[in-house]
C-alpha positions as CSV (number, residue, x, y, z in Angstrom):
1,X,-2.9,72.7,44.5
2,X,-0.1,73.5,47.0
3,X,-0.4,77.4,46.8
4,X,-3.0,77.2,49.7
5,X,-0.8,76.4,52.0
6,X,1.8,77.8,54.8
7,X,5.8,77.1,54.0
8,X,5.1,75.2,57.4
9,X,2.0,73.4,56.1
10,X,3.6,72.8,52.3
11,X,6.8,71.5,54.5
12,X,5.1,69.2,56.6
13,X,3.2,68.0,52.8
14,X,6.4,67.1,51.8
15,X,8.0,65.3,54.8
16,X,5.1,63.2,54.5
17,X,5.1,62.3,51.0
18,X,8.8,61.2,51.7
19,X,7.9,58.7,54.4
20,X,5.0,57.1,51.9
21,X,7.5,57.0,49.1
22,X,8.4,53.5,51.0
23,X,5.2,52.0,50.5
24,X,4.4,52.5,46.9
25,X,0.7,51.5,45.0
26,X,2.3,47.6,44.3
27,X,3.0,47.5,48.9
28,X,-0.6,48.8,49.1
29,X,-2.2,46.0,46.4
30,X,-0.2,43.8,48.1
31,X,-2.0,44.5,51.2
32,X,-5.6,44.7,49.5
33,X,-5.0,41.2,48.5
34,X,-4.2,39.3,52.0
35,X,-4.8,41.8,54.1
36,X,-3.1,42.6,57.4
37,X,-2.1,45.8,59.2
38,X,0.7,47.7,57.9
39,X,2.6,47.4,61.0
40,X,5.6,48.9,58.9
41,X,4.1,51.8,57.6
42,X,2.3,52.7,61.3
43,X,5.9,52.1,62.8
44,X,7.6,54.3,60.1
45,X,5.1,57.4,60.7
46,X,5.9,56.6,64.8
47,X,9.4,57.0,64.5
48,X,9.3,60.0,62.2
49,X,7.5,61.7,65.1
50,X,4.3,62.3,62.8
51,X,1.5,60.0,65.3
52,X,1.5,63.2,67.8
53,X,0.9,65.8,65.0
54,X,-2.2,67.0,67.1
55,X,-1.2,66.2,70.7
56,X,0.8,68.6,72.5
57,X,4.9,68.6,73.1
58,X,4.2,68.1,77.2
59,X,3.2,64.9,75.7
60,X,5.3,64.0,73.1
61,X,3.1,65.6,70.4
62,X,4.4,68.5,67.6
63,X,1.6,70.5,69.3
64,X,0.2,71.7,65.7
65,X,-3.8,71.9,65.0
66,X,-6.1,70.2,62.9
67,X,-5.1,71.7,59.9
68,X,-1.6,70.3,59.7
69,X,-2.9,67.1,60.5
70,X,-5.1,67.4,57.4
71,X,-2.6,68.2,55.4
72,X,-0.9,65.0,56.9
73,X,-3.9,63.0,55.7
74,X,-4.1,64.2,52.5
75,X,-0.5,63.6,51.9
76,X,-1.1,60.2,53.2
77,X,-4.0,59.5,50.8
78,X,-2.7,60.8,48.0
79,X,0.4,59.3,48.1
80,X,-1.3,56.3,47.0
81,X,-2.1,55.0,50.6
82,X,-5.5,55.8,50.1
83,X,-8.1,55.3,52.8
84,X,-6.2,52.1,53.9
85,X,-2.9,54.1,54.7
86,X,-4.8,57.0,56.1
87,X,-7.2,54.6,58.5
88,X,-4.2,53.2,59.5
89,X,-3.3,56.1,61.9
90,X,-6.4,58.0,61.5
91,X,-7.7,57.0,65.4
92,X,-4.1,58.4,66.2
93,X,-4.6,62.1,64.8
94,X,-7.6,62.9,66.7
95,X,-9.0,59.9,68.6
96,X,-7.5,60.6,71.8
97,X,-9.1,64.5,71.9
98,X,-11.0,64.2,74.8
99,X,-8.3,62.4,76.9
100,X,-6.0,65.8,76.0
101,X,-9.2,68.2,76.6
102,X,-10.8,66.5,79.8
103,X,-8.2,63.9,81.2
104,X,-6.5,64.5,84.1
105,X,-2.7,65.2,83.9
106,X,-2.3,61.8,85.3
107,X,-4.3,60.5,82.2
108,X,-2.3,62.3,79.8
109,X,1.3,61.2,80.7
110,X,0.0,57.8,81.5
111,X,-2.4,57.5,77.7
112,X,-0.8,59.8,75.2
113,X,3.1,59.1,75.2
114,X,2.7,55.5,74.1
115,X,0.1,56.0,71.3
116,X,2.7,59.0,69.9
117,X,5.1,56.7,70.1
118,X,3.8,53.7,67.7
119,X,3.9,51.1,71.1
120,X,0.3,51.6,71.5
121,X,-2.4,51.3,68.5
122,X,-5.9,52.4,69.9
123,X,-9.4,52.1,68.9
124,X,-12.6,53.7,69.1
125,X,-15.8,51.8,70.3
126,X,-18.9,53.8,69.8
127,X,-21.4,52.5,67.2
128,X,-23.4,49.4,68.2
129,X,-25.8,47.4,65.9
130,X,-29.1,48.5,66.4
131,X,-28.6,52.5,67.3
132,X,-26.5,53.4,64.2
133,X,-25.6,57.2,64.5
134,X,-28.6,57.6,67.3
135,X,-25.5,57.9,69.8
136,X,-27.8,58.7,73.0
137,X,-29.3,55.1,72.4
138,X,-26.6,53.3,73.5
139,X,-27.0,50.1,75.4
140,X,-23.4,48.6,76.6
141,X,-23.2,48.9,79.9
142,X,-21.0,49.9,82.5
143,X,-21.2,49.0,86.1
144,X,-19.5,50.5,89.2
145,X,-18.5,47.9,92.0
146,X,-16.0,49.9,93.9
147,X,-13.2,50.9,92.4
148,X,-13.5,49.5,89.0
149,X,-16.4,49.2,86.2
150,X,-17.8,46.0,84.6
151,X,-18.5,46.7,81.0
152,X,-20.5,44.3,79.1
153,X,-22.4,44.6,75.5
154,X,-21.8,44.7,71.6
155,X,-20.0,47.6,69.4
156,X,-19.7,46.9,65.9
157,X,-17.8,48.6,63.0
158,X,-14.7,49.2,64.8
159,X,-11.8,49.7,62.9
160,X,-8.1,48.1,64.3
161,X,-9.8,45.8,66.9
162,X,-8.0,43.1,66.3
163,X,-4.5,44.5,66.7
164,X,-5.4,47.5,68.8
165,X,-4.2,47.5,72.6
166,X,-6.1,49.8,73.7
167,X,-9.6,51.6,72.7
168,X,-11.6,54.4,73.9
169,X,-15.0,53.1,74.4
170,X,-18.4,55.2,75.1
171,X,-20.3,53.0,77.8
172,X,-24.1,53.6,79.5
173,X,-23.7,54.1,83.4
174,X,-27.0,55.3,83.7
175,X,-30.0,54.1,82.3
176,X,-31.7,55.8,79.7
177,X,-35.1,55.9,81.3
178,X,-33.3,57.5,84.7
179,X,-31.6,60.3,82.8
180,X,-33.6,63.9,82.6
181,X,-31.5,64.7,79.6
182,X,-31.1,61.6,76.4
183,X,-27.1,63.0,76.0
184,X,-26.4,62.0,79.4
185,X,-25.9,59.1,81.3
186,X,-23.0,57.6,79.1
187,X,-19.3,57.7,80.2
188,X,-16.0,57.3,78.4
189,X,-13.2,54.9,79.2
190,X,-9.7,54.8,77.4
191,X,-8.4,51.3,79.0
192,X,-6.6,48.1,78.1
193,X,-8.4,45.7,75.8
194,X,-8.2,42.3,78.2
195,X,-8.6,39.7,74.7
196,X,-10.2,36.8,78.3
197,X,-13.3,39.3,78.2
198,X,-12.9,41.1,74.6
199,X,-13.9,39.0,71.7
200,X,-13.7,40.5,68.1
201,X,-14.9,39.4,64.7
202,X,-14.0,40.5,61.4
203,X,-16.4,41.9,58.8
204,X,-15.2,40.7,55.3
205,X,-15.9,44.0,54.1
206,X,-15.7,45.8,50.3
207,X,-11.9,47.4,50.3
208,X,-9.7,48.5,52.8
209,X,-8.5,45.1,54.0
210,X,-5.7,46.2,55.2
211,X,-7.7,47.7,58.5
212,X,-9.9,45.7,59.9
213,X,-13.1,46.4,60.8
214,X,-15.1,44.2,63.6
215,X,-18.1,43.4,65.6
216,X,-16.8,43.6,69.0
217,X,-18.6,41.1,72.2
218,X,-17.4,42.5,75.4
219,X,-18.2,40.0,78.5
220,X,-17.2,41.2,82.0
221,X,-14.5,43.7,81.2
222,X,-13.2,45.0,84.6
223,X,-12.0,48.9,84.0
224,X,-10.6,50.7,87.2
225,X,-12.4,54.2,87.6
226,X,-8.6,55.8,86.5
227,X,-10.0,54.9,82.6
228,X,-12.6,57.0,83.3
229,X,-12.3,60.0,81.0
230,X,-14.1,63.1,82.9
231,X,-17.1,62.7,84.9
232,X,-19.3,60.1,84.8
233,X,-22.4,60.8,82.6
234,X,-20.9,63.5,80.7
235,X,-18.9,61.0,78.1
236,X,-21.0,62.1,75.3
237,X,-20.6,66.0,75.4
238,X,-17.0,64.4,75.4
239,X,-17.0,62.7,71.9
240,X,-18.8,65.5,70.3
241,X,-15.5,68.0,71.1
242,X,-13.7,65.6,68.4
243,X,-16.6,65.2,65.6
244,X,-16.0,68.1,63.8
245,X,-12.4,67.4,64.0
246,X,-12.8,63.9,62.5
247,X,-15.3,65.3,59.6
248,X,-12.4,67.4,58.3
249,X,-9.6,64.9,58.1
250,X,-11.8,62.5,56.6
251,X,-12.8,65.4,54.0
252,X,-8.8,65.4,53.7
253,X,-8.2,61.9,53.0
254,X,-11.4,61.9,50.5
255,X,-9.2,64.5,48.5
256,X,-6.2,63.2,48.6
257,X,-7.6,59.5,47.2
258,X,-9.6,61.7,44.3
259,X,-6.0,63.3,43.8
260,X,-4.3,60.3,43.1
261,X,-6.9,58.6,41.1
262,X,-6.8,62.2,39.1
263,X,-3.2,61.6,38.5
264,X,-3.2,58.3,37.1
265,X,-6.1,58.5,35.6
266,X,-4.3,61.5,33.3
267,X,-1.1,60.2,33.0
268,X,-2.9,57.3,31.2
269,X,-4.8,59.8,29.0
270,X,-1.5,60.9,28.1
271,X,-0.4,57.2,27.4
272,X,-3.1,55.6,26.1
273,X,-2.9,55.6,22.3
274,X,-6.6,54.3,20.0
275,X,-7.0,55.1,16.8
276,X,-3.3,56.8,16.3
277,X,-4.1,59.4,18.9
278,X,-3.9,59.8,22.5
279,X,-7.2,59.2,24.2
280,X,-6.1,62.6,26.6
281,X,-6.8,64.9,23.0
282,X,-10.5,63.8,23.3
283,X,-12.7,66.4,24.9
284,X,-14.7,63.4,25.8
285,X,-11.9,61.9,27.9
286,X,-10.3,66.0,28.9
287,X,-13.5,67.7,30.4
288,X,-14.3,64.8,33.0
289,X,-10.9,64.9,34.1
290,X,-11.1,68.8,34.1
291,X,-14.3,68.9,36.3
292,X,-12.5,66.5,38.7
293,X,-9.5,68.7,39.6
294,X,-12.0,71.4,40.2
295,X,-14.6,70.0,42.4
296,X,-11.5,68.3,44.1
297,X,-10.0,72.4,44.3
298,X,-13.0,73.3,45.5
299,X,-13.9,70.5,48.3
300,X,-9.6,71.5,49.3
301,X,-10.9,75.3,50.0
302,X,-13.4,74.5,51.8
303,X,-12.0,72.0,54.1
304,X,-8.9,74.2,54.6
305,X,-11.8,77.2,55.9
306,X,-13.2,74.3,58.2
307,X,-9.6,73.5,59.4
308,X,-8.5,77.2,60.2
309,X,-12.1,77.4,61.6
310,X,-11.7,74.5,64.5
311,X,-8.4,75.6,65.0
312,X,-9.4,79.0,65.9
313,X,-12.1,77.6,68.8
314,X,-14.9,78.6,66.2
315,X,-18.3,76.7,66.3
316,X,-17.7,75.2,62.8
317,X,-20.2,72.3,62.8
318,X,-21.8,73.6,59.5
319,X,-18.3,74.5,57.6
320,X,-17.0,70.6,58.4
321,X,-20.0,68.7,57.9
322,X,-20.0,70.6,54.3
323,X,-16.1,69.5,53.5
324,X,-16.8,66.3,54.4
325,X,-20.1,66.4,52.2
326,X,-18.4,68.4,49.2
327,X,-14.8,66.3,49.8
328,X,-16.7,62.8,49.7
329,X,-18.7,63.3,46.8
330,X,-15.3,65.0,45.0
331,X,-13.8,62.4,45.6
332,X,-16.0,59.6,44.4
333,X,-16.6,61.2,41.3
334,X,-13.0,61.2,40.6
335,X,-12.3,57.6,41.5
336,X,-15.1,56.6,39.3
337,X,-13.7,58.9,36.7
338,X,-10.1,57.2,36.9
339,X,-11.6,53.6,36.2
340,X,-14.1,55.0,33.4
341,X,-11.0,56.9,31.8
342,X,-8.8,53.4,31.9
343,X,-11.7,51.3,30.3
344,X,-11.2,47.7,30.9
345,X,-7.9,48.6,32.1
346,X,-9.5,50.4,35.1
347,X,-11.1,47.5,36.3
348,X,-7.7,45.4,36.6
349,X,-6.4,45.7,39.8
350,X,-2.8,46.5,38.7
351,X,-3.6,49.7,37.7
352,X,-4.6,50.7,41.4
353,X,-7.5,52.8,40.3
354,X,-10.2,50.2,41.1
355,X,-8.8,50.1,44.5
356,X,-9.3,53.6,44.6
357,X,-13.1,53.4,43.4
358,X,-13.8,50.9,46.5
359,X,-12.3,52.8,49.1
360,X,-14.3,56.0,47.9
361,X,-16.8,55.3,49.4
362,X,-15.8,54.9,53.2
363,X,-16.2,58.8,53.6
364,X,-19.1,58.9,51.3
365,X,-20.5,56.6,54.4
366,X,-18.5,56.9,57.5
367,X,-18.6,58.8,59.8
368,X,-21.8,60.2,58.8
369,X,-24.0,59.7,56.2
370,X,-24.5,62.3,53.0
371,X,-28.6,62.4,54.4
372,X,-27.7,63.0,57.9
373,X,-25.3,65.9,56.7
374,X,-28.0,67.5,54.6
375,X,-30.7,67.3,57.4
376,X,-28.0,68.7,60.0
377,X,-27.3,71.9,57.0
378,X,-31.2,72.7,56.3
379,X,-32.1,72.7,60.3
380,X,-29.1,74.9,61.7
381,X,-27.9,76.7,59.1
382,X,-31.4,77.1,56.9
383,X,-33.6,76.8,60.0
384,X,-35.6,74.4,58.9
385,X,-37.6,71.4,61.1
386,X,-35.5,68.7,61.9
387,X,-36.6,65.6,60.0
388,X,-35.3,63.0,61.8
């Protein structure tokens, strides 16, 4: 499953995989059970230089593209980390795009070198609860007295803000009804999060406890105009410059949890002994496994071409909406597999692969949904109507 790789990209696999041995599947259960941010494992990826992969070395950054840093998130996942692990630093890897593409060189030395360097955890504030993914319908608002904005409104869904210092926030500066164009009129800010006007809530979600997700209440947040990212207007054009990025590292991490739920699930088939013979001799048990690896091979491949793709400058909208599409459903089926392969074992939480099975589906639903991905396929690369 290596053989894909560079002897950079297989080298930066395994310096990975060393810093996860640390935190093995009981340090993850562990942190299923009571939750809490892995403060140790953030700090230990922070000090072994990995938090910059993407960023580059004016910065503090390794200055390597998306690619390695899927590789990175795959070797996260798959370690056993799953989607808790990888969500852990996943904001880090390509949240801050727009600050390195459109910041000015003030904003870079000032925003990047503490986030590389673990002393800063950020979040990102987009989705709100009654727009969803219809972005350009955003309502928090931003107002400009001088030389500061006044942010005040509702996000929801953001992951880390509770413990993050600082997030990257999309904001309406402009009416809706007094823009000529429904992408503009929305600005972005990377700023401090002042907890006197920031107020989050926890949703007691399905897995992943170890990252928190929240409903966020923002109530006359002062910003100065220096955590304005770009012009004002232009902040969604902004975000879009890191989608496709985000849509391929989650496709990583999806493989990487349907690789590690392959691998236990088959060294218990190897284990497991009914009726005096290993339950891994049954084509019944064999073939699901078999199928796994392969659509897991095939989601890799695919995202790998979508990787190579961005980091190139190519317009790959279509090649990384279809790795996350192929990656998430890979790696559900395999998850699902795992526990079905354990029996009743599989749905004890000591065996890890149950865990597994609940954090499947974050990429089956975030960032995008499978129906949104399929629309988006059939109207730009079928030609198609849109639908929606």
């Amino acid at each position: 499953m290596k053989s894909n790789l560079t002897t950079e990209q297989a080298e930066i696999r395994e310096a990975i995989l060393q810093v996860c041995e640390r935190f093995d599947g009981d340090y993850w259960l562990e942190k299923d059970r009571k939750g809490g941010f892995p403060v140790d494992f953030h700090q230990a990826l922070a000090q072994a230089g990995w938090l910059g992969i993407c960023i580059p070395q004016a910065y503090g950054g390794s200055g390597l593209g998306i690619t390695e840093a899927a590789v990175m998130m795959q070797a996260i996942a798959e370690s056993g980390a799953g989607m808790s692990g990888a969500s852990a630093v996943h904001m880090n890897i390509f949240g801050l795009n727009p600050v390195v593409q459109f910041g000015t060189e003030e904003q870079k030395q000032r925003m990047l070198p503490p986030l590389i360097a673990g002393k800063e955890r950020a979040c990102f504030a987009v989705t709100e609860p009654n727009t969803g993914l219809n972005t350009t319908q955003l309502k928090l608002r931003a107002d400009r007295h001088g030389d500061h904005y006044v942010l005040n409104g509702t996000k929801t869904f953001i992951s880390t803000a509770s413990v993050a210092e600082k997030m990257l926030i999309l904001a309406r500066t402009t009416p809706l009804d007094a823009v000529k164009n429904r992408t503009d009129g929305l600005s972005l800010f990377y700023t401090t999060i002042d907890r006197r006007h920031v107020e989050t809530r926890e949703i007691d979600k399905m897995g992943r406890k170890a990252v928190d997700t929240n409903q966020v209440f923002i109530d006359g947040l002062d910003v100065p105009v220096e955590d304005r990212i770009g012009d004002e207007g232009k902040g969604f054009h902004y975000i879009l410059h890191g989608m496709n990025a985000e849509r391929i590292l989650v496709a990583a991490e999806a493989i990487g949890l349907g690789r590690v739920a392959l691998a236990r699930a088959t060294q218990y088939a190897r284990e497991r002994v009914v009726f005096d013979r290993m339950i891994g001799q049954n084509q019944g048990v064999q073939h699901p496994l078999a199928r796994c690896w392969m659509d897991l091979q095939a989601a890799d491949l695919t995202m790998l071409h979508a990787a190579a793709a961005f980091d190139r400058g190519e317009n790959c909208g279509a090649e990384a909406n279809t790795a996350k599409y192929l990656a998430a459903e890979a790696g559900y089926k395999a998850c699902e597999t795992a526990v079905m392969t354990h029996g009743g074992y599989g749905y004890a939480k000591e065996y890890h692969v149950e865990r597994y099975l609940r954090e499947s589906l974050i990429p089956r639903i975030a960032p995008i949904s499978e129906q949104l991905i399929l629309c988006f396929i059939a109207e730009k690369v079928l030609g198609l109507p849109k639908s929606y």
